[in-house]
N, C-alpha and C positions, 0 to 999 in steps of 0.2 A: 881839277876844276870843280866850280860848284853846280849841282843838279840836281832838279828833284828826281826822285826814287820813289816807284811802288814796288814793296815789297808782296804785299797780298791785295786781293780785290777788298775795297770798300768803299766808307764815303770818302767824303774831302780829307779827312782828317788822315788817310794814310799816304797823303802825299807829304813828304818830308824831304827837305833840304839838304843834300847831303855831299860829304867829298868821293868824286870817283877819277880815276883816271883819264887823261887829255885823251881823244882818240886820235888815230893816224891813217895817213889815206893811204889803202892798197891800189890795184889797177881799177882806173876806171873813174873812182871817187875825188869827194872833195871835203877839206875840214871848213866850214864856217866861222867867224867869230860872233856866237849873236849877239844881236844888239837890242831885240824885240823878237819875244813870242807870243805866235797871237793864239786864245783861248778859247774853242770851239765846243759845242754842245755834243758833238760828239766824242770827245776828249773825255767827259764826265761818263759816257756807255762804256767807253772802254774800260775805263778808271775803275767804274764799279762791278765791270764784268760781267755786266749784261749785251755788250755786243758777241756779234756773233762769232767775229774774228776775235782771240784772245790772244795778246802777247806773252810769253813765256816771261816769269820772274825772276829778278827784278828787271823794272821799265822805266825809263824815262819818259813821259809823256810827249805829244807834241807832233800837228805836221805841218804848222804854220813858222813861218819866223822871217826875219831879214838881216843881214849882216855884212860883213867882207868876206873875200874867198882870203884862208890863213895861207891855206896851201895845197897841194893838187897832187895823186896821186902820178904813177905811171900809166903813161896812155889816153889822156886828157887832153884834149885841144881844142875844145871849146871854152872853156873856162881858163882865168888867169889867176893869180895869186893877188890881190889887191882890189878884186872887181867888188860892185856895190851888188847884191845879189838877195831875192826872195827866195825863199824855201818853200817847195810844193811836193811834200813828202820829206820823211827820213831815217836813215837807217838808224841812230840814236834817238831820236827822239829830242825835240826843239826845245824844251823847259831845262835851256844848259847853258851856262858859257860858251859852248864850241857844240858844234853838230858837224856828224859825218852823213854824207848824202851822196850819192849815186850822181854824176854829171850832168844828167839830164832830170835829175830833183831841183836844178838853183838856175834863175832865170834873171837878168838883168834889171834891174832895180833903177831906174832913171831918177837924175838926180832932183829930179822938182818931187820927187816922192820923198817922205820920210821913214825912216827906217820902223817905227810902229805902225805908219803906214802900210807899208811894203809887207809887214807882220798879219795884215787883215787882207792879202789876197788872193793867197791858194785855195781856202775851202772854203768861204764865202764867192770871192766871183768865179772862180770854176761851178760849183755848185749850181750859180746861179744864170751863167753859161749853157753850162751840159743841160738845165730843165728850159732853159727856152729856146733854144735852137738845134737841139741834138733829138733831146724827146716833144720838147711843144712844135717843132719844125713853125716858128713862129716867122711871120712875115710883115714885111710896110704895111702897114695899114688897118692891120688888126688888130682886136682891144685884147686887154690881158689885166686880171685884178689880180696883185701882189698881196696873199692874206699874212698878216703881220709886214708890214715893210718897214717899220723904224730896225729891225734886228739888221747885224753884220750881211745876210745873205740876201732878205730884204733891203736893204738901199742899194745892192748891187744890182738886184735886179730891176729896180724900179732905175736907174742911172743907164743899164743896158738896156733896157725897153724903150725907154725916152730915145738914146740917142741909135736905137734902131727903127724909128720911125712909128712904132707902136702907139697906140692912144691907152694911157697908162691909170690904173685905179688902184689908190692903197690905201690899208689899212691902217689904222693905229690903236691902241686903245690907250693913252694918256692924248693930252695938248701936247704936252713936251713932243711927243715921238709922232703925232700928225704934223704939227709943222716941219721935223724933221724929213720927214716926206715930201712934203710939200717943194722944200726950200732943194729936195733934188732933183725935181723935175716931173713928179705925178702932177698928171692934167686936172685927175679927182680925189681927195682925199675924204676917209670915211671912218667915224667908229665904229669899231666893231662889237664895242661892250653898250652900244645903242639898240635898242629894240627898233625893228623895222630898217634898219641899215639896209639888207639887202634889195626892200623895197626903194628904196631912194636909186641906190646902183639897176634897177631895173629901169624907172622912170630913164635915169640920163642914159641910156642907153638902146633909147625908146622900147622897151620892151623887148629887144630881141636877144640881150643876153650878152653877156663876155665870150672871145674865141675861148681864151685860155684864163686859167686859173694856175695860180704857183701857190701851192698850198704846204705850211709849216706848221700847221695843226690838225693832220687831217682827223684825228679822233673828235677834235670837237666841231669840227667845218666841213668835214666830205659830203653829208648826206646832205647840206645848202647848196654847197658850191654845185651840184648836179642841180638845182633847180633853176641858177640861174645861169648856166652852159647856155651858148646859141648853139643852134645845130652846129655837128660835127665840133663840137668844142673840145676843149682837152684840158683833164685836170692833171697834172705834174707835183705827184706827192713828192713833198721833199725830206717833211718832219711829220710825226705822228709819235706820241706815248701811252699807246692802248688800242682797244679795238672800236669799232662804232658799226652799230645795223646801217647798212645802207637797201634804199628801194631800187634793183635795179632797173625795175623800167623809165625812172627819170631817166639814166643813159640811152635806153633803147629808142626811146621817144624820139632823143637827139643825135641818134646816129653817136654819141661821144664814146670819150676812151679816156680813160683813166691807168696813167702810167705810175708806177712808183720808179723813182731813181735813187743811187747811192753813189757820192763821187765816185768813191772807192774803186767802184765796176769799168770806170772808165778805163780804155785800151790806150796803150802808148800811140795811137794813132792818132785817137780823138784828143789826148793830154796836148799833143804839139798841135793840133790845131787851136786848143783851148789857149794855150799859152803864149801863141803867137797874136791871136786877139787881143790878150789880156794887156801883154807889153804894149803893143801897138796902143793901146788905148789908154793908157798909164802915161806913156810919152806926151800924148796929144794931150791930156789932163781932163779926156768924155769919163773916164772912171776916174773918183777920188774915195779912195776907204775914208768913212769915217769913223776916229778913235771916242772911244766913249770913256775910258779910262787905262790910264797906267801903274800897273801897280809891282810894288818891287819882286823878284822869282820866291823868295822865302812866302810872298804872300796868294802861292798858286789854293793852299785849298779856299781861302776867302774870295778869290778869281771862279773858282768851280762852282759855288754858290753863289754869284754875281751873273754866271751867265747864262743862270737855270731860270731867273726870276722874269717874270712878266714884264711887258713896258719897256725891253731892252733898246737901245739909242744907239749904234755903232757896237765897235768892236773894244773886247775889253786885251789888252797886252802887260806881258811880264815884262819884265827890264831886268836881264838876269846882273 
């Protein structure tokens, strides 16, 4: 089958398309046929071998995707041979024809979803799951500004905020990717490459501040986003690429708490809690990924440099 292959850590360019052998499912597993892999920013940390986890080489990238189940190891019975199914993790790695996965890595894929679709739902709305309901313990009624929300992890969250009762604020910094906001359900949409932005989010909020903040830049946004916390508010870092001074007595003022989260960290408890929201909500059509582009698997390192750039609008997917 065809796959891309890193053979050493670098940039885009050592991702390369290559022929490797079909896998096969031992006890427990499942082979996929993918149909769409979806392309995650932290895809590019690993790639380059700046995260902290490093795969042994060579790797196939990937922990997103959606496809059929080809076939099922021994000991499987939750999963069939034919089922429509997302990928949430993988023991090969998703940038392939076929992916072997762990039973409890592939999850029902309902058929009003599309399979590129289905490709943008594991690390964007787990992600975006786990930081407002696991670490924001976020509730009806409370407000919560989504900083960047046109990205894959941002319209998730701005989609689950809305349809959890939340009074929703997001970000953008093109038109394009504010109305994309908009048009999913944020009550207020704001630029954030505007001067005095924050001002404006204080006014509609009469002064008292957002509960929570879901923050994907916290190097250039943490030390604001503490000014406009309301008490006991909570910032839920998600994305940060460097460090930033922060003052901490803006938190102490506000009694607040600033969490960092990594899907990664999440426990097989929280996963099937996560997972069982996710579908549930996938079925009913409250969560819809939005696809921002597809582009063919030979075209993964122009994908890695697509999903790094500013302004991003949905999820970018391979089509192996």
């Amino acid at each position: 089958m065809k796959a891309i292959q890193v053979t050493q850590f670098g940039g885009p360019e050592v991702l390369k398309l290559a022929e490797v052998p079909d896998p096969a499912a031992a006890a427990g597993q499942v082979v996929v046929r993918v149909e769409a892999a979806g392309v995650n920013p932290v895809d590019t940390y690993i790639r380059s071998g700046a995260y902290a986890r490093k795969p042994p080489l060579p790797f196939t990238p990937g922990m997103d995707g959606a496809g059929v189940i080809e076939s099922i190891g021994p000991g499987v019975t939750g999963r069939a041979a034919g089922e429509r199914v997302y990928i949430a993790g993988c023991l090969s790695g998703t940038y392939a024809q076929k992916a072997l996965c762990l039973e409890q890595q592939v999850h029902p894929l309902p058929q009003r979803v599309s399979y590129a679709q289905g490709a943008g739902v594991f690390v964007p709305y787990g992600t975006a799951w786990r930081a407002l309901f696991f670490c924001a313990r976020a509730t009806p009624g409370e407000t919560v500004l989504v900083h960047g929300a046109s990205g894959g992890v941002g319209v998730a969250a701005v989609q689950l905020a809305r349809a959890a009762g939340l009074t929703v604020f997001g970000t953008g910094g093109t038109e394009a990717g504010r109305e994309l906001v908009r048009t999913q359900g944020a009550h207020h949409v704001l630029d954030h490459r505007a001067p005095g932005y924050l001002d404006e989010l204080m006014k509609l909020t009469g002064g008292r501040g957002v509960d929570i903040v879901l923050e994907m830049l916290a190097n250039v946004n943490l030390a604001k986003d503490l000014e406009v916390l309301a008490p006991r508010g909570r910032v839920v870092v998600i994305g940060s690429r460097g460090a930033i001074p922060i003052d901490p007595r803006a938190a102490m003022t506000r009694d607040a708490s600033i969490v960092g989260m990594a899907l990664l960290n999440a426990t097989p408890a929280e996963l099937a809690i996560v997972h069982a929201a996710l579908v549930a909500g996938l079925e009913s059509g409250t969560l819809r990924p939005i696809v921002r582009q597809e582009l063919p698997l030979g075209s993964a390192a122009r994908a890695h440099g697509l999903v790094m750039e500013s302004g991003a609008q949905g999820k970018i997917v391979l089509i192996p």
